[in-house]
C-alpha positions as CSV (number, residue, x, y, z in Angstrom):
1,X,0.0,0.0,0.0
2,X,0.9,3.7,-0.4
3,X,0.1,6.7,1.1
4,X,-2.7,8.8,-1.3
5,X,-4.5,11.9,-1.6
6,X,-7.9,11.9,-0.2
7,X,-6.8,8.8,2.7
8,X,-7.2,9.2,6.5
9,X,-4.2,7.8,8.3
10,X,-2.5,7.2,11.2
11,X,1.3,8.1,11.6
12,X,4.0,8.0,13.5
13,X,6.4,10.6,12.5
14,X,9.9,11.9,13.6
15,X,9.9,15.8,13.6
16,X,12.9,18.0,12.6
17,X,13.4,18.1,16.8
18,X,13.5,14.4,16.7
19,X,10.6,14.0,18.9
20,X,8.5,10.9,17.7
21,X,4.6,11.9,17.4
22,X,1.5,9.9,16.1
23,X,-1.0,11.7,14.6
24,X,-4.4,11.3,11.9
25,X,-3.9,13.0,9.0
26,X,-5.9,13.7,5.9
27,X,-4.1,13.6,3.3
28,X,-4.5,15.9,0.4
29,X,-1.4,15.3,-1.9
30,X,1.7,13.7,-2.4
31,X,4.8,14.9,-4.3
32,X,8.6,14.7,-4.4
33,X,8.6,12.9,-1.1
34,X,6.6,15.5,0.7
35,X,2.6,15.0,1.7
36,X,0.2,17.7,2.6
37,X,-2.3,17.1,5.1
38,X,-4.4,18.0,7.6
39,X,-3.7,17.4,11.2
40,X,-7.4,15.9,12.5
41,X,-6.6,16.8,16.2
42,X,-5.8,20.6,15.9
43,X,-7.7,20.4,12.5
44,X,-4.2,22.3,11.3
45,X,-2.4,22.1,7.4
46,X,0.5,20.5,7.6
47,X,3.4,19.2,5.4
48,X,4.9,15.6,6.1
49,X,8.4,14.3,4.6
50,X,7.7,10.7,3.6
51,X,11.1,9.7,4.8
52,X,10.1,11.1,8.4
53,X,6.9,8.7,8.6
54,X,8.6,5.3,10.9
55,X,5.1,3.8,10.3
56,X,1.4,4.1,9.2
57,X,-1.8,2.8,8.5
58,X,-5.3,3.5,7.8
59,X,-7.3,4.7,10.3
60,X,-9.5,3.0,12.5
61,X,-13.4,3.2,12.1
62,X,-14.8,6.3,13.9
63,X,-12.1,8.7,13.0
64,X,-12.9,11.4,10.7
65,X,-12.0,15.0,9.2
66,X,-14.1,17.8,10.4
């Protein structure tokens, strides 16, 4: 599977800080290894580096964008 526009998923990411965070996203697009999406918890855009994300998967039932 790969990550694609129009998906909620679950992450678990390593920011620039190196602090390890897990977070549902919507994503909106992917390109040249970077993905824009929207944070569902603070409901914030955001921009992802694919090589950042340790793991993901889709979301479980019940989660949703606002």
């Amino acid at each position: 599977m790969k990550i694609e526009a129009g998906k909620i998923i679950e992450i678990v990411y390593l920011d620039r800080s190196g602090k390890i965070t897990q977070r549902n996203i919507e994503v909106h697009g992917v390109r040249d290894g970077l993905i824009r999406a929207t944070d569902i918890g603070s409901g914030a855009p955001r921009a992802f580096r694919e090589s950042n994300i340790l793991a993901w998967q889709p979301t479980k039932k019940g989660v949703t964008a606002s």
